[in-house]
mmCIF entry with sequence, helices, sheets and N, C-alpha, C, O atoms, coordinates in Angstrom:
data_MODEL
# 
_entry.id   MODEL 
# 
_entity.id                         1 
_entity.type                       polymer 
_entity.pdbx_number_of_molecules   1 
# 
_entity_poly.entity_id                      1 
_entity_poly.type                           'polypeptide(L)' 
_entity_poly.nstd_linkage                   no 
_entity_poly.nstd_monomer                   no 
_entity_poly.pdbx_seq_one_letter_code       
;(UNK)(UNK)(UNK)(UNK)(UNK)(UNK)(UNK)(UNK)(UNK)(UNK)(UNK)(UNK)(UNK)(UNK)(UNK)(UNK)
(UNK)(UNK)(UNK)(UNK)(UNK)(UNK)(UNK)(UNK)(UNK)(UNK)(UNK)(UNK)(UNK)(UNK)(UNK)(UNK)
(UNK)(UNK)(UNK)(UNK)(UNK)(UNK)(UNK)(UNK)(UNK)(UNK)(UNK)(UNK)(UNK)(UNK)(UNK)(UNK)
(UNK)(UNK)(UNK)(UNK)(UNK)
;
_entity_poly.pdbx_seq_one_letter_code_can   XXXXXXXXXXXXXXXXXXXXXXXXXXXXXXXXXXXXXXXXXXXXXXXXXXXXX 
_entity_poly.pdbx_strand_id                 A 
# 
loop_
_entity_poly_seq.entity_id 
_entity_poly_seq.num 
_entity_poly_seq.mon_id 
_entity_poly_seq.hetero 
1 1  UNK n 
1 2  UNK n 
1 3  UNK n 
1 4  UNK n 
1 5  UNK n 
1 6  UNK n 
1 7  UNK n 
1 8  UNK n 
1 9  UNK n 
1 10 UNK n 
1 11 UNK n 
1 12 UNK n 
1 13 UNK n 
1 14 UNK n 
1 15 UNK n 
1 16 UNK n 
1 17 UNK n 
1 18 UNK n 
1 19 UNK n 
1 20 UNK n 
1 21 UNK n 
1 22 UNK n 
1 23 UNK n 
1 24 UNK n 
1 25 UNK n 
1 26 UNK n 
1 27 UNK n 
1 28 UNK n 
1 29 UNK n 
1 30 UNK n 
1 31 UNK n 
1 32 UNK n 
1 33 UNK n 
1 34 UNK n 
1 35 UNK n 
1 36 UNK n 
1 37 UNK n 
1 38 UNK n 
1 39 UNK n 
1 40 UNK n 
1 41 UNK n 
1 42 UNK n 
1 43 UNK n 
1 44 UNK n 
1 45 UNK n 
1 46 UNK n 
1 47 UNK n 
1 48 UNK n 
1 49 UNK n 
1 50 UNK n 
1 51 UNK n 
1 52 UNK n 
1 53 UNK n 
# 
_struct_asym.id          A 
_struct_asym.entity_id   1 
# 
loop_
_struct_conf.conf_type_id 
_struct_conf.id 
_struct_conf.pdbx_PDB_helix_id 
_struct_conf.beg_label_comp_id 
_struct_conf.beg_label_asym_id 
_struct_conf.beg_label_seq_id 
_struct_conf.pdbx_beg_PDB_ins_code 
_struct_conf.end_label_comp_id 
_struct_conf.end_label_asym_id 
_struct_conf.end_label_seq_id 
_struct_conf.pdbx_end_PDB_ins_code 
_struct_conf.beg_auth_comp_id 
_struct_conf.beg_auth_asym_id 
_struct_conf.beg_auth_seq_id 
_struct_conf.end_auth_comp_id 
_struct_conf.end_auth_asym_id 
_struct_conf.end_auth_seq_id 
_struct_conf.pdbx_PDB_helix_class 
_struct_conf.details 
_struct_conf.pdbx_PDB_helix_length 
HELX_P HELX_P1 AA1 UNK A 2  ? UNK A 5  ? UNK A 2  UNK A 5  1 ? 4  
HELX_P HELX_P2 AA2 UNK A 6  ? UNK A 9  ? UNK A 6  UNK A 9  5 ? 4  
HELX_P HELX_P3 AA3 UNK A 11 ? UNK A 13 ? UNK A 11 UNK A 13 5 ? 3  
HELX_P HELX_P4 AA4 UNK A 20 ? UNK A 52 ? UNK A 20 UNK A 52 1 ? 33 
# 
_struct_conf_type.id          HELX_P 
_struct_conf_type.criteria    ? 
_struct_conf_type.reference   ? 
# 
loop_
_atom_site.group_PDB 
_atom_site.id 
_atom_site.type_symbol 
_atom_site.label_atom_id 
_atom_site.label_alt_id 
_atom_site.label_comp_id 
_atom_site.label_asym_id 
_atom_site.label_entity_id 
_atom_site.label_seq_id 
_atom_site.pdbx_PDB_ins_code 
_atom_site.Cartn_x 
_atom_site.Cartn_y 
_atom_site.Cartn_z 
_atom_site.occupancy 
_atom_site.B_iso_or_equiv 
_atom_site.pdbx_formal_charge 
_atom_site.auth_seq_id 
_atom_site.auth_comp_id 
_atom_site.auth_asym_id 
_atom_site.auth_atom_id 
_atom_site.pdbx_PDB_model_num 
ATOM 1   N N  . UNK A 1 1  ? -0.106  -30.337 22.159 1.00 0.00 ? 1  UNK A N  1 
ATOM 2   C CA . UNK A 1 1  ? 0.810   -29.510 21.401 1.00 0.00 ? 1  UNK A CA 1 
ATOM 3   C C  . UNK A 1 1  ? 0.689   -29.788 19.908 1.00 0.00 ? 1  UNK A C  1 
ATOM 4   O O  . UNK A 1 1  ? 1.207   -28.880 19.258 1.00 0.00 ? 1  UNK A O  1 
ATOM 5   N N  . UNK A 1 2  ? 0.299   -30.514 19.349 1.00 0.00 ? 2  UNK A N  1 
ATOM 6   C CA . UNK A 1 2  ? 0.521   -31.331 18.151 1.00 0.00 ? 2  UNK A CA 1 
ATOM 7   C C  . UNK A 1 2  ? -1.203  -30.771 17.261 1.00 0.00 ? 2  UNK A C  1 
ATOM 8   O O  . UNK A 1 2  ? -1.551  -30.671 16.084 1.00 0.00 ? 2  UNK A O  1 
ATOM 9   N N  . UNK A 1 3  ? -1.923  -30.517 18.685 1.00 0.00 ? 3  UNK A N  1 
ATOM 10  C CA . UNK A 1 3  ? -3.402  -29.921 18.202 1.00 0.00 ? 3  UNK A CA 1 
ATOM 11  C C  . UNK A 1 3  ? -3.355  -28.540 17.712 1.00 0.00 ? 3  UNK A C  1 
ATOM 12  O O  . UNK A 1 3  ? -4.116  -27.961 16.937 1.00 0.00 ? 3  UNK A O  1 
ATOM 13  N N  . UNK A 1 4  ? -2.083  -28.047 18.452 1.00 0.00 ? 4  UNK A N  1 
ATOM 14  C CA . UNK A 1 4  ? -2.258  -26.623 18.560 1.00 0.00 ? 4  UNK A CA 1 
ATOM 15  C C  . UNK A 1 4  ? -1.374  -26.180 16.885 1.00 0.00 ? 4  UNK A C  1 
ATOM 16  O O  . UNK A 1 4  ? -1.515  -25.227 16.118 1.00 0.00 ? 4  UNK A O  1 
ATOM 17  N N  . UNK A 1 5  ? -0.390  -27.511 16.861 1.00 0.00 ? 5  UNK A N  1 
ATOM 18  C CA . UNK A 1 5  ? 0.748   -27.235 15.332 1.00 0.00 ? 5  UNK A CA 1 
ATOM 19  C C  . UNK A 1 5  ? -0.636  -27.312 14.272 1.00 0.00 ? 5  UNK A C  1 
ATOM 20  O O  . UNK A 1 5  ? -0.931  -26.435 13.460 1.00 0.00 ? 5  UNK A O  1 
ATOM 21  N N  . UNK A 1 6  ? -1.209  -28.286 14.452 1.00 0.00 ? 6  UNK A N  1 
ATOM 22  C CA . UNK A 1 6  ? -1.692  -29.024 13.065 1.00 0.00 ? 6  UNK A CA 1 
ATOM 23  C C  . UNK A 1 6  ? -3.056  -27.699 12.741 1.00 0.00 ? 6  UNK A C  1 
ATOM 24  O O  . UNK A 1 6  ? -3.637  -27.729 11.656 1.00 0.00 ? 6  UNK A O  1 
ATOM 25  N N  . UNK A 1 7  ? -3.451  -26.551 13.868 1.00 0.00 ? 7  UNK A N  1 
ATOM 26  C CA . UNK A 1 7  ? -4.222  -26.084 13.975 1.00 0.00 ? 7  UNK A CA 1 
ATOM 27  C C  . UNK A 1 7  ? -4.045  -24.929 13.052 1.00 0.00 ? 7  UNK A C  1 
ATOM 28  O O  . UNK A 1 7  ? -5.026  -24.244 12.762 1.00 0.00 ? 7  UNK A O  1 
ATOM 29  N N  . UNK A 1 8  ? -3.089  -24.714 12.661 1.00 0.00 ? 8  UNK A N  1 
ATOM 30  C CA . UNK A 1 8  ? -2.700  -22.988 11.781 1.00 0.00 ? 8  UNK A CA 1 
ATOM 31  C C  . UNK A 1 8  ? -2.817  -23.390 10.493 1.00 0.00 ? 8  UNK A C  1 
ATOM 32  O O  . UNK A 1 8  ? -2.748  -22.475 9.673  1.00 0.00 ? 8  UNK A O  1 
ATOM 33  N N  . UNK A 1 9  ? -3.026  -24.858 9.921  1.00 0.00 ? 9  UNK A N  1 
ATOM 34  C CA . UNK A 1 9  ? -3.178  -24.951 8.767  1.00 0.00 ? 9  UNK A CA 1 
ATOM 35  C C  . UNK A 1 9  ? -4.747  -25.163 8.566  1.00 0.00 ? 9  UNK A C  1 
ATOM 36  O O  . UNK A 1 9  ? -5.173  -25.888 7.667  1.00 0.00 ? 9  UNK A O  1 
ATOM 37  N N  . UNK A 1 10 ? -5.592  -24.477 9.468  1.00 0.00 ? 10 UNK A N  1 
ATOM 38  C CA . UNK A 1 10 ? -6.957  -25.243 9.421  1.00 0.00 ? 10 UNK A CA 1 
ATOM 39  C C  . UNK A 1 10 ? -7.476  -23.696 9.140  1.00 0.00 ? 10 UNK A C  1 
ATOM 40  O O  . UNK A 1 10 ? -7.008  -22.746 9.766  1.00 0.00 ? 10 UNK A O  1 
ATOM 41  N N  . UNK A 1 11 ? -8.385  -23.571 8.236  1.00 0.00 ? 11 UNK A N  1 
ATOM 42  C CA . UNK A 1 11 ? -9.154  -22.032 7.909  1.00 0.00 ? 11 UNK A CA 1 
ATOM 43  C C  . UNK A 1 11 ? -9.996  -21.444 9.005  1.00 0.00 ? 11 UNK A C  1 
ATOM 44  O O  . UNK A 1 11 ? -10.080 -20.292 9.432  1.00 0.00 ? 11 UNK A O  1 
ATOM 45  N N  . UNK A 1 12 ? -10.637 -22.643 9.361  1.00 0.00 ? 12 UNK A N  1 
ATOM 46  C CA . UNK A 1 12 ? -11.350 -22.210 10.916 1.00 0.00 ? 12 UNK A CA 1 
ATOM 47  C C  . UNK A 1 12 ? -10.450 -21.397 12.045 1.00 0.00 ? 12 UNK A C  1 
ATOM 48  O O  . UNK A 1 12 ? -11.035 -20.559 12.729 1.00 0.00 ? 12 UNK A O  1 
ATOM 49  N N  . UNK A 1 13 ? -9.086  -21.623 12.242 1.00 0.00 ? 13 UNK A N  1 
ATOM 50  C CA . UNK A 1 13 ? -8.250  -20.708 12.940 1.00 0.00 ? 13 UNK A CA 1 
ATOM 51  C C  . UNK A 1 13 ? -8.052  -19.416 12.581 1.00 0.00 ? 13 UNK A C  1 
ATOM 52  O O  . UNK A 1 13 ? -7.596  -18.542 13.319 1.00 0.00 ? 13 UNK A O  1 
ATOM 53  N N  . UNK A 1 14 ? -8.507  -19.246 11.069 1.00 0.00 ? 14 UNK A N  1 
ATOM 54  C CA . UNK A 1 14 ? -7.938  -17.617 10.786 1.00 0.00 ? 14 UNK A CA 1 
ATOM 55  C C  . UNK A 1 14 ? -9.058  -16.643 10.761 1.00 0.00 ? 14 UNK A C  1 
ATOM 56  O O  . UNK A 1 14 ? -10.163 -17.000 10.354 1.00 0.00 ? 14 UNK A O  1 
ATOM 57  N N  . UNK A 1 15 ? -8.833  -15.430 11.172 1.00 0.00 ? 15 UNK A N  1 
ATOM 58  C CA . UNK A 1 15 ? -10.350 -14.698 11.303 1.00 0.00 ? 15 UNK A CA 1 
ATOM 59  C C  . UNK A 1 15 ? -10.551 -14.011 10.097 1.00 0.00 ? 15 UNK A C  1 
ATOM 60  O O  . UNK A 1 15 ? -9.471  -13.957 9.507  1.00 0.00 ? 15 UNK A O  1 
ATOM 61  N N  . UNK A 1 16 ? -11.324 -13.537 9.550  1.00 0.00 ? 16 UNK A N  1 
ATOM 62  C CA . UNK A 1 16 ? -12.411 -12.965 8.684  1.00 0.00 ? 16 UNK A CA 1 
ATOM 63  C C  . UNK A 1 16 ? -10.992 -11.998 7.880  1.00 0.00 ? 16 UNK A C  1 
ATOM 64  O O  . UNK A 1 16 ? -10.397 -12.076 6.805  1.00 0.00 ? 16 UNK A O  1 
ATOM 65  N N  . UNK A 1 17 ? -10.937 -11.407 8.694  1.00 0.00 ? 17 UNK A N  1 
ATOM 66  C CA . UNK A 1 17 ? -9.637  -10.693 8.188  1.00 0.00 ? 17 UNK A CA 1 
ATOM 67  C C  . UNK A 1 17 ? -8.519  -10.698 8.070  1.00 0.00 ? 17 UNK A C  1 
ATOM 68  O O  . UNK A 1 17 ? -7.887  -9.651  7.926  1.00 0.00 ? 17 UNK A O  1 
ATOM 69  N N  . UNK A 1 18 ? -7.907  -11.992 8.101  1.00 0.00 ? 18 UNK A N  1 
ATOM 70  C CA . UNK A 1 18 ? -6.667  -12.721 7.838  1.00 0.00 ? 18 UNK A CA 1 
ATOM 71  C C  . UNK A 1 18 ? -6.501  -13.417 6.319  1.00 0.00 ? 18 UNK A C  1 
ATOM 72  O O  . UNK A 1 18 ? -7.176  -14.351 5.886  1.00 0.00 ? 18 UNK A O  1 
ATOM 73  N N  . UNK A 1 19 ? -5.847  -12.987 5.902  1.00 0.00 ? 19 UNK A N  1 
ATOM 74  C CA . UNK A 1 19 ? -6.001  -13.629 4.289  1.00 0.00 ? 19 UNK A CA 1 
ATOM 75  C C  . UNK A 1 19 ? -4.245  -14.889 4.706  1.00 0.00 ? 19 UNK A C  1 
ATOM 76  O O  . UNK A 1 19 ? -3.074  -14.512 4.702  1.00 0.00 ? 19 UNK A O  1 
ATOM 77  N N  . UNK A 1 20 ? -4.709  -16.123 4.958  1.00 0.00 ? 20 UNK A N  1 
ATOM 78  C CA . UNK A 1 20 ? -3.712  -17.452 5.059  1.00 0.00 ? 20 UNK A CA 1 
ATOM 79  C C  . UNK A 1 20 ? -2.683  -17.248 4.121  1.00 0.00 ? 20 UNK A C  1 
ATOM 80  O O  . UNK A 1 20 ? -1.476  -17.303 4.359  1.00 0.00 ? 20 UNK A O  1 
ATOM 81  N N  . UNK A 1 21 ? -3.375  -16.942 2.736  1.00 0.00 ? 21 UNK A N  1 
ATOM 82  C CA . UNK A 1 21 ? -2.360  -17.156 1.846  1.00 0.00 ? 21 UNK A CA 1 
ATOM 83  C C  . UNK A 1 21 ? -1.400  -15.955 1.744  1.00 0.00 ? 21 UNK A C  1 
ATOM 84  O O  . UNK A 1 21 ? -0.173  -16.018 1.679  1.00 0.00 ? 21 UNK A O  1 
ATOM 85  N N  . UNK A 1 22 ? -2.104  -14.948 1.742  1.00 0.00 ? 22 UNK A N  1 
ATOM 86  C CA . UNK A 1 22 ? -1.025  -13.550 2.172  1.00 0.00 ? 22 UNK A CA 1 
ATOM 87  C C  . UNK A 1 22 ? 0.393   -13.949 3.060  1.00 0.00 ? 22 UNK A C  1 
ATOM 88  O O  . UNK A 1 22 ? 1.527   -13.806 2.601  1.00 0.00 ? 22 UNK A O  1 
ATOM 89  N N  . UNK A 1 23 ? 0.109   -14.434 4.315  1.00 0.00 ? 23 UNK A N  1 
ATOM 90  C CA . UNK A 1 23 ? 0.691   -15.292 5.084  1.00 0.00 ? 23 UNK A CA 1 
ATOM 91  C C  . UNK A 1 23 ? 1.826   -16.096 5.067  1.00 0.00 ? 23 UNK A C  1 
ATOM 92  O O  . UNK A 1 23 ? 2.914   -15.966 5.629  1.00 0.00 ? 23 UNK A O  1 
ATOM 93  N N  . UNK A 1 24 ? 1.395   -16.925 4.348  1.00 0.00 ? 24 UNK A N  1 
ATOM 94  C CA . UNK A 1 24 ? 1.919   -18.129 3.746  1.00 0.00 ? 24 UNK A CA 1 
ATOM 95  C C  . UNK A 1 24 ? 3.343   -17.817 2.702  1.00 0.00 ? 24 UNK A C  1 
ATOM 96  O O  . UNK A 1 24 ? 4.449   -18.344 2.822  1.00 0.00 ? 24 UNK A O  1 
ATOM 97  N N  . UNK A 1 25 ? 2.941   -16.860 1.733  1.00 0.00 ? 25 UNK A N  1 
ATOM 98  C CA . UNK A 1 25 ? 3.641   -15.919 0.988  1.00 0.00 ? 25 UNK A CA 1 
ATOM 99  C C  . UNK A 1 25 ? 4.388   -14.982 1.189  1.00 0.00 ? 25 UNK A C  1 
ATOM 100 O O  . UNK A 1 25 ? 5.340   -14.734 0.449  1.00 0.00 ? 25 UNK A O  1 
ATOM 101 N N  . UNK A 1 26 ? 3.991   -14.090 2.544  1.00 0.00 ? 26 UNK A N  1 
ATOM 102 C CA . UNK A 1 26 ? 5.144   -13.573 2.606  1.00 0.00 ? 26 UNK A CA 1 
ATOM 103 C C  . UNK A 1 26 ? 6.468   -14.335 3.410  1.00 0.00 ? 26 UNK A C  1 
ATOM 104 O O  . UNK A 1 26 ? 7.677   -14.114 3.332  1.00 0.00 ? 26 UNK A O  1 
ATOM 105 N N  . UNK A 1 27 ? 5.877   -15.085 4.017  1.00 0.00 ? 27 UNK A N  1 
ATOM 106 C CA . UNK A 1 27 ? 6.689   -16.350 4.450  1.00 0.00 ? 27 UNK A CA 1 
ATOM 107 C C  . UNK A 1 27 ? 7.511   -16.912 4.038  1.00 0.00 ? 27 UNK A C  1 
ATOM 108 O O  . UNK A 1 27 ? 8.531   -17.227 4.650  1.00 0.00 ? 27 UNK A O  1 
ATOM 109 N N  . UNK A 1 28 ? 7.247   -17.161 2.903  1.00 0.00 ? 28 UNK A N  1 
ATOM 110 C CA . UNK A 1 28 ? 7.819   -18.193 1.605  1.00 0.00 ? 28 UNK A CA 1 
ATOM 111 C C  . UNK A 1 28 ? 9.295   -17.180 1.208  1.00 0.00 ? 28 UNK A C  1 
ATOM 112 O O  . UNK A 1 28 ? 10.457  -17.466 0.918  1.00 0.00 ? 28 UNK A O  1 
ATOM 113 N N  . UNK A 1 29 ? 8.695   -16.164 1.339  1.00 0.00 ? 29 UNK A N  1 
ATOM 114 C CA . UNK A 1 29 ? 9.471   -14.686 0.433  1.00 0.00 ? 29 UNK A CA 1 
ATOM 115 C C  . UNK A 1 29 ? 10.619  -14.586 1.446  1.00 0.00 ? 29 UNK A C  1 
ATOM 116 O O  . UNK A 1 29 ? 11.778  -14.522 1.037  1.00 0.00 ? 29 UNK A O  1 
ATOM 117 N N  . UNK A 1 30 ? 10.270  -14.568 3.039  1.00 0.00 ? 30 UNK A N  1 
ATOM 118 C CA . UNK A 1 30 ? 11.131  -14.487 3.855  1.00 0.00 ? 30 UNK A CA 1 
ATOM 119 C C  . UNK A 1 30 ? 11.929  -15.235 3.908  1.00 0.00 ? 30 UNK A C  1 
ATOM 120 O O  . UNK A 1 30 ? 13.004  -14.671 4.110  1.00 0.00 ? 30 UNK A O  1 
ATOM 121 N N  . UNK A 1 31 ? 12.059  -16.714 3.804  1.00 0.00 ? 31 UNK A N  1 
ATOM 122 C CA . UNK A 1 31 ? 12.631  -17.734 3.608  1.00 0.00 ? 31 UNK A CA 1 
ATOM 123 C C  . UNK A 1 31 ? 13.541  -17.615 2.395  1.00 0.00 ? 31 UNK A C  1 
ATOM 124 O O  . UNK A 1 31 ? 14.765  -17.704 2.490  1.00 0.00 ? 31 UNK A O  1 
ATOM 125 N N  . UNK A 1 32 ? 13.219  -17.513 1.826  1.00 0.00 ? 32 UNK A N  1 
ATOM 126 C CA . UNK A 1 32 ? 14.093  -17.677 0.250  1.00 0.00 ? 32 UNK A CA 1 
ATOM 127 C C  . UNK A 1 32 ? 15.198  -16.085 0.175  1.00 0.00 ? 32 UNK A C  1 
ATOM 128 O O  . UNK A 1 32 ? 16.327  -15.947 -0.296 1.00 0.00 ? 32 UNK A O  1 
ATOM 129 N N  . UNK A 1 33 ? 14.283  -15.089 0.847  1.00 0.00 ? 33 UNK A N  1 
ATOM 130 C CA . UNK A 1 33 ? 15.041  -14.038 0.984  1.00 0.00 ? 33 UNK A CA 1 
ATOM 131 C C  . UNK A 1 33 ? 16.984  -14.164 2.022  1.00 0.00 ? 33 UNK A C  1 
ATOM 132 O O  . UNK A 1 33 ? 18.159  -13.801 1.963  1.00 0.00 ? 33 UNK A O  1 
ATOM 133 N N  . UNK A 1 34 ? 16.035  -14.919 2.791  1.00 0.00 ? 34 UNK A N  1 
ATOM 134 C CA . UNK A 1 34 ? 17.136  -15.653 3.989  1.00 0.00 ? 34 UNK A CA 1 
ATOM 135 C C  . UNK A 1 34 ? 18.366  -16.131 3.514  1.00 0.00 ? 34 UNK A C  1 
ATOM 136 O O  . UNK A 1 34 ? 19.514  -15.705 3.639  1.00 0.00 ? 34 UNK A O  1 
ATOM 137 N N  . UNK A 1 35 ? 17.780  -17.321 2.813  1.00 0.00 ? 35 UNK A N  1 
ATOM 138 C CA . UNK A 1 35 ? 18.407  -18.303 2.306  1.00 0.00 ? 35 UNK A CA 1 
ATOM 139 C C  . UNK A 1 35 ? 19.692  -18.130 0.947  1.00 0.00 ? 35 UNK A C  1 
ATOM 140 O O  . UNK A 1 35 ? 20.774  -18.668 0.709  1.00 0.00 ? 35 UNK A O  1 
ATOM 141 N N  . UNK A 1 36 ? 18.858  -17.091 0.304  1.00 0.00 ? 36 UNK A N  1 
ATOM 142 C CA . UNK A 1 36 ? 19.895  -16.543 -0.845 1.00 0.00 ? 36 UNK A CA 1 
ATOM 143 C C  . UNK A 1 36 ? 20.799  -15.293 -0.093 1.00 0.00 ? 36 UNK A C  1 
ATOM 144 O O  . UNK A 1 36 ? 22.026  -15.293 -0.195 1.00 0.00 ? 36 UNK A O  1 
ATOM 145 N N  . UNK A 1 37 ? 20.408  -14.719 0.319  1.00 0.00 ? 37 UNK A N  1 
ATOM 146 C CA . UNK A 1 37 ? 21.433  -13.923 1.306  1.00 0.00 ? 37 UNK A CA 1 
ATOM 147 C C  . UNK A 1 37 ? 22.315  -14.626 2.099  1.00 0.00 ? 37 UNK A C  1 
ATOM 148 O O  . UNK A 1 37 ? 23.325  -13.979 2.376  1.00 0.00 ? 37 UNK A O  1 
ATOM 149 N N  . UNK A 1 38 ? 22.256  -15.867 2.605  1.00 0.00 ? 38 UNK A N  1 
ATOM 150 C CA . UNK A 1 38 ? 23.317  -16.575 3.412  1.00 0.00 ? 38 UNK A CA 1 
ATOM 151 C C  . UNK A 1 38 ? 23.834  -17.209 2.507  1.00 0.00 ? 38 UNK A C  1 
ATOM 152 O O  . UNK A 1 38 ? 24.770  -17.700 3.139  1.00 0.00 ? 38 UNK A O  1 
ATOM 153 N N  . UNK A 1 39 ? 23.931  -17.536 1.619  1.00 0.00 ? 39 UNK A N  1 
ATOM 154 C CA . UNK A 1 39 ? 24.785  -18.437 0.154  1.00 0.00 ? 39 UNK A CA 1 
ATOM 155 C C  . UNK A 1 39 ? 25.133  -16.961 -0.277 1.00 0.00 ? 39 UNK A C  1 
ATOM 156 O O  . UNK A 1 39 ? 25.913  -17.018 0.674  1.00 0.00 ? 39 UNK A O  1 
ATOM 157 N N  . UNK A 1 40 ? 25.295  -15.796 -0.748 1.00 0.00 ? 40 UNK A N  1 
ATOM 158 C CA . UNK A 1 40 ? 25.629  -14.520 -1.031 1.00 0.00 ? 40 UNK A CA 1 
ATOM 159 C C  . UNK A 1 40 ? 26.806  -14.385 0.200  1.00 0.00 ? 40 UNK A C  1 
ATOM 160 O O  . UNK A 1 40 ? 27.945  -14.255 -0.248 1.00 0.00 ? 40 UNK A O  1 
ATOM 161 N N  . UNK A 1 41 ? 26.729  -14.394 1.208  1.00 0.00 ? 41 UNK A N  1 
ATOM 162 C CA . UNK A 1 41 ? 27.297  -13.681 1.984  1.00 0.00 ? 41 UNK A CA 1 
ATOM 163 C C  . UNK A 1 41 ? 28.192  -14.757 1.950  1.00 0.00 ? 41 UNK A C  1 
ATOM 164 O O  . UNK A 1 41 ? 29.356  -14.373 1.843  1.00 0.00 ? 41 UNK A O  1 
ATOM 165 N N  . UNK A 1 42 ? 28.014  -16.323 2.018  1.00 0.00 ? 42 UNK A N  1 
ATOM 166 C CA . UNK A 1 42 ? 29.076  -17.391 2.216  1.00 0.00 ? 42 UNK A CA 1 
ATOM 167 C C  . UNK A 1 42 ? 30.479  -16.925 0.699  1.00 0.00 ? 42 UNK A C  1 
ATOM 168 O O  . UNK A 1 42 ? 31.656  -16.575 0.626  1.00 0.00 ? 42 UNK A O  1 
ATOM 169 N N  . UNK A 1 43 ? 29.440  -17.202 -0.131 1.00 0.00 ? 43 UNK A N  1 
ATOM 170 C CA . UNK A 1 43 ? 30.234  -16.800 -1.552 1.00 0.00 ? 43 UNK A CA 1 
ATOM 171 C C  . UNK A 1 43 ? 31.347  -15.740 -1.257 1.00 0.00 ? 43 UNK A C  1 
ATOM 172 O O  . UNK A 1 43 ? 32.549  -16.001 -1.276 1.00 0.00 ? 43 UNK A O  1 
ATOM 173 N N  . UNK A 1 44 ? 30.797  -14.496 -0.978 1.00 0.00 ? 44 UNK A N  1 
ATOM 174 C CA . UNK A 1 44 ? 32.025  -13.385 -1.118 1.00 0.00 ? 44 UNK A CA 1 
ATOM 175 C C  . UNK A 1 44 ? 32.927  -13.958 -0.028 1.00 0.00 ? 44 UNK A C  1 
ATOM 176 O O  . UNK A 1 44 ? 34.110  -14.187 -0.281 1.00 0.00 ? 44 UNK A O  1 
ATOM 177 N N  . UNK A 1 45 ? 32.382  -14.207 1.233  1.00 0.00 ? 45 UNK A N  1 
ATOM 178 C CA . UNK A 1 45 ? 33.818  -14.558 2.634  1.00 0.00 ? 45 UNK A CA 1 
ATOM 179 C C  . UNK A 1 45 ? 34.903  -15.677 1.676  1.00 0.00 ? 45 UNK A C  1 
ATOM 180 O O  . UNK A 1 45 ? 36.129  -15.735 1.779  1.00 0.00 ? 45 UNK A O  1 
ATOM 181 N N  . UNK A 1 46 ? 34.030  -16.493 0.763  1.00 0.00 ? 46 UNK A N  1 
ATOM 182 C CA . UNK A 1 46 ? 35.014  -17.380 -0.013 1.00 0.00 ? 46 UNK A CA 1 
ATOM 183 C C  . UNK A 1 46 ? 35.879  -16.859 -0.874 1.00 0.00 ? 46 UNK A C  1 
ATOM 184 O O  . UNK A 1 46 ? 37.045  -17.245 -0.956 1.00 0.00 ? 46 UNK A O  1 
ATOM 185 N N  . UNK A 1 47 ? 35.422  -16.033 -1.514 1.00 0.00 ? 47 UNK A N  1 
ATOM 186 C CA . UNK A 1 47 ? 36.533  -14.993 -2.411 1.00 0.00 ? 47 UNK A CA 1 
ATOM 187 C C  . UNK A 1 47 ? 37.015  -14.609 -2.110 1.00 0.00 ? 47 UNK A C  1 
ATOM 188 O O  . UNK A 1 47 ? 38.088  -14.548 -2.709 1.00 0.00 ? 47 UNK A O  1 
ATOM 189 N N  . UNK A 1 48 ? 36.885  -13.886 -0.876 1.00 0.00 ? 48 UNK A N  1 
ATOM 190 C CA . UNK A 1 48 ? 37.700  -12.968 -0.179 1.00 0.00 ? 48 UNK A CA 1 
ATOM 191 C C  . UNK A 1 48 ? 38.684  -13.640 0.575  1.00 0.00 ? 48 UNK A C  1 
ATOM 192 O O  . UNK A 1 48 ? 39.782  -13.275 0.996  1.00 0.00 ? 48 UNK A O  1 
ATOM 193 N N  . UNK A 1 49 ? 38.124  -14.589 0.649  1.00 0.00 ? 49 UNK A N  1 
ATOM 194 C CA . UNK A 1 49 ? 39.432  -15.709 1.236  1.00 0.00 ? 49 UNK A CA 1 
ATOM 195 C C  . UNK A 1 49 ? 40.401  -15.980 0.128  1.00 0.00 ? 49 UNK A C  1 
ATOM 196 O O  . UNK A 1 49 ? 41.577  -16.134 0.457  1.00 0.00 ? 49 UNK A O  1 
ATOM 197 N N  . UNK A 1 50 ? 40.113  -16.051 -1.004 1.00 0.00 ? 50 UNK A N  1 
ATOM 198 C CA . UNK A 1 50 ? 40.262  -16.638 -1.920 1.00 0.00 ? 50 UNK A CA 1 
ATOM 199 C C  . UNK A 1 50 ? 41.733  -15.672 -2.469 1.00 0.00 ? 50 UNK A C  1 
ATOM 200 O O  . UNK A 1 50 ? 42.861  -16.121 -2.670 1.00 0.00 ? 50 UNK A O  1 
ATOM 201 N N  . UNK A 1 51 ? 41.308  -14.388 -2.599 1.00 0.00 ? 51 UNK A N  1 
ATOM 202 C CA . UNK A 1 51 ? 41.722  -13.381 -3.383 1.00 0.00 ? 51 UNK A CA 1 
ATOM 203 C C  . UNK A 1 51 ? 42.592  -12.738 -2.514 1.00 0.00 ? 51 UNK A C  1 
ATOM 204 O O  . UNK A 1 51 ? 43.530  -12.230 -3.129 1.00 0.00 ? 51 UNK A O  1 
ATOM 205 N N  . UNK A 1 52 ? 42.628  -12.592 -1.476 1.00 0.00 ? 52 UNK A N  1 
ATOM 206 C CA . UNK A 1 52 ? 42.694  -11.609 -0.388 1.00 0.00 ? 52 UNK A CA 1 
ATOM 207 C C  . UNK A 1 52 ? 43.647  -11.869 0.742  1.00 0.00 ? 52 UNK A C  1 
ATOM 208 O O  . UNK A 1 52 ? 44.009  -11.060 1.597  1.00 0.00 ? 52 UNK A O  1 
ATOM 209 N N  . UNK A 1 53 ? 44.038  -13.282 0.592  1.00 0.00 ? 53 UNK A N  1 
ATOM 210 C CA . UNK A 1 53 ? 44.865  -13.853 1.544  1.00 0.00 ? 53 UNK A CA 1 
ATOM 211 C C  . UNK A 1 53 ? 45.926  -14.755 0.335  1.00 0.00 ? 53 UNK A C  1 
ATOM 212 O O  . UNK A 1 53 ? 46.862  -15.449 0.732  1.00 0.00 ? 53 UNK A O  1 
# 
C-alpha cells in the first residue's frame, strides 16, 4: 500500500498525456477554494449569531 501512495509522486506513473503539475494545481486551488469557503461560511453563522439573536 505504501508502494502504491509513494507511486503518484513518481513521473514514471503519469502517461504522456497527463501534465502532474496541471494536477497538482488544480488541487492546490481546490483545497484553498475549500478551505476559505469554510472560514466564510463559519464567519457569517458567527455574526449571525452575533447580530441576530
Amino acid at each position: 500500500m505504501a508502494d502504491a501512495k509513494n507511486e503518484v509522486f513518481e513521473a514514471e506513473a503519469w502517461g504522456k498525456e497527463m501534465e502532474p503539475e496541471g494536477h497538482f494545481g488544480t488541487w492546490d486551488g481546490f483545497v484553498a477554494l475549500t478551505k476559505w469557503g469554510t472560514v466564510s461560511v463559519i464567519v457569517i453563522l458567527v455574526l449571525m449569531g452575533i447580530f441576530l439573536l
